[in-house]
N, C-alpha and C positions, 0 to 999 in steps of 0.2 A: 673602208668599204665593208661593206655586210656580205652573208649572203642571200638575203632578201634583196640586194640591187643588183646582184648577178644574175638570179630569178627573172627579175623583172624584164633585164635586159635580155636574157635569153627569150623570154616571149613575148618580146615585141611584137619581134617578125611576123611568127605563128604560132599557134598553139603545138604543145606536147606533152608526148607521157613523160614521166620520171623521167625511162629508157632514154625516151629521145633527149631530154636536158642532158645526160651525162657525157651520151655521145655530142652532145653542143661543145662542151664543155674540154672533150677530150681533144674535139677538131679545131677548134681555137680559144677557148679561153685556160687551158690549162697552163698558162706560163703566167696570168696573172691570180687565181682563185683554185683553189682545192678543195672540196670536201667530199667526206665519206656521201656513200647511200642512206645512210641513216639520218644524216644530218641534210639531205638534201630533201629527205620524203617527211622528214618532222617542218620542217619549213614551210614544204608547201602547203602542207596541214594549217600550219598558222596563218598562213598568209590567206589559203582559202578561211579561214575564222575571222578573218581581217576586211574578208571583202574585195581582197583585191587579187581573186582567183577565180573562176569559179570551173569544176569541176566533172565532166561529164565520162559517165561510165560504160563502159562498151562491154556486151559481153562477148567471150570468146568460147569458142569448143574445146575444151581439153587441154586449156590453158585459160591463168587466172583474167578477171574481168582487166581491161585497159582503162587505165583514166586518164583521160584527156586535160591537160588543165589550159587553161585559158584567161588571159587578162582581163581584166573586165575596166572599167569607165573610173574606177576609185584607184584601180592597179598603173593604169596608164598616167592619172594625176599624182599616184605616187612616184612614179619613175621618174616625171616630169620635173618634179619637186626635187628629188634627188640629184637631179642632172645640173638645176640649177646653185644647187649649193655650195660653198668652195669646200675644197677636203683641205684639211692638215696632212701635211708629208710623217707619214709615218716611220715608226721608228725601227731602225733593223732588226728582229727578235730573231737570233740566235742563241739555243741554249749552249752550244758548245765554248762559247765566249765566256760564258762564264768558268767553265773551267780553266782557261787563262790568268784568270787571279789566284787560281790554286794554282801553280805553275809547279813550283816546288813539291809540290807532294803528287801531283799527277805519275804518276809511275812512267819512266820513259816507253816504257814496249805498248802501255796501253797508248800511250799520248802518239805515238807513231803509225799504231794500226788507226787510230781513228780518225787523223789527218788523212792516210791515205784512201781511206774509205769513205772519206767524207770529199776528197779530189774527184774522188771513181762518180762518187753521186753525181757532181760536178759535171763533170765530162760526160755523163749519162744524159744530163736536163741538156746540154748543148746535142748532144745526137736527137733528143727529141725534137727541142727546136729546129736544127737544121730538116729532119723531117718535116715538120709540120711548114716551114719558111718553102718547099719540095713542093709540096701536095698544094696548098692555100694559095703563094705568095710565087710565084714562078718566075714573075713578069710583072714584079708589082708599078713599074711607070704606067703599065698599062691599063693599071685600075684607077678609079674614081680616086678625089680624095677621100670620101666616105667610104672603101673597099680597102684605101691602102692604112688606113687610121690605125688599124688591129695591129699590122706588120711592123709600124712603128714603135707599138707596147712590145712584140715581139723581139724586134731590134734590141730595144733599150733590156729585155731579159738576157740577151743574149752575151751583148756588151757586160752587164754586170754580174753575170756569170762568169764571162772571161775573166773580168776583175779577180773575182774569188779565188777561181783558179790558180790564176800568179800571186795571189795572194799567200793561199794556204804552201807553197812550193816554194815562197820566201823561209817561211815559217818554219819549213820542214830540213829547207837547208841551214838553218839554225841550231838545229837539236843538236 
């Protein structure tokens, strides 16, 4: 997955600024895609260079001009195109895995703080999910299945964060 097809799919809907994608972003698609502001306003840059944006500017008083972006007719057959592609399961990129094969020279005191810090992360992505599951998903029988679709990506972050969870707390009763 990119983040030119998180774009995309965020403006399906409707059009928005920046602002508004992030907050798209923070309200439900943060359990599957992350990126900075920097990396989300050089994107859309490219993407409006691509054709498959296009851009309208608002000014405002005493605050900077708003830009509006917008799919256009090339952005929506990109999406389209996207959607129908099959993805390859990607692979789990944790960097902390790596230090597992340095096992032995890991220093215990660091190898301990950073399990447990890396649990707390853990248990911090489940408090948000269980928020956002709160606010979004209250009553999800009662949504469409194109409403409950999200919840299910949701679900399945949730579960394999639990995962991790019991995982690293194996790991930790080992030391």
């Amino acid at each position: 997955m990119s983040l030119r097809a998180v774009l995309l799919i965020t403006l399906q809907r409707e059009p928005g600024t920046g602002y508004d994608i992030l907050q798209r972003f923070k309200a439900g698609l943060v359990h599957v895609w992350q990126a900075s502001h920097q990396q989300l306003y050089r994107e859309l840059d490219r993407m409006r260079g691509d054709g498959l944006l296009t851009c309208e500017t608002l000014p405002q008083a005493e605050r900077p001009d708003r830009k509006v972006y917008r799919l256009t007719e090339a952005g929506r057959k990109a999406l389209d195109s996207w959607l129908t592609e099959p993805l390859a399961a990607s692979p789990v990129r944790q960097p902390l895995f790596a230090k597992f094969f340095a096992w032995e020279r890991w220093p215990e005191q660091a190898r301990h703080e950073e399990l447990a810090a890396f649990r707390e992360q853990l248990k911090q992505r489940l408090t948000t999910y269980a928020a956002i599951e709160r606010e979004w998903f209250s009553n999800p029988q009662a949504l469409t299945p194109a409403q409950r679709a999200p919840w299910h990506t949701l679900r399945l972050g949730q579960r394999l964060t639990e995962t991790w969870v019991g995982w690293v707390e194996e790991v930790m009763e080992e030391e």
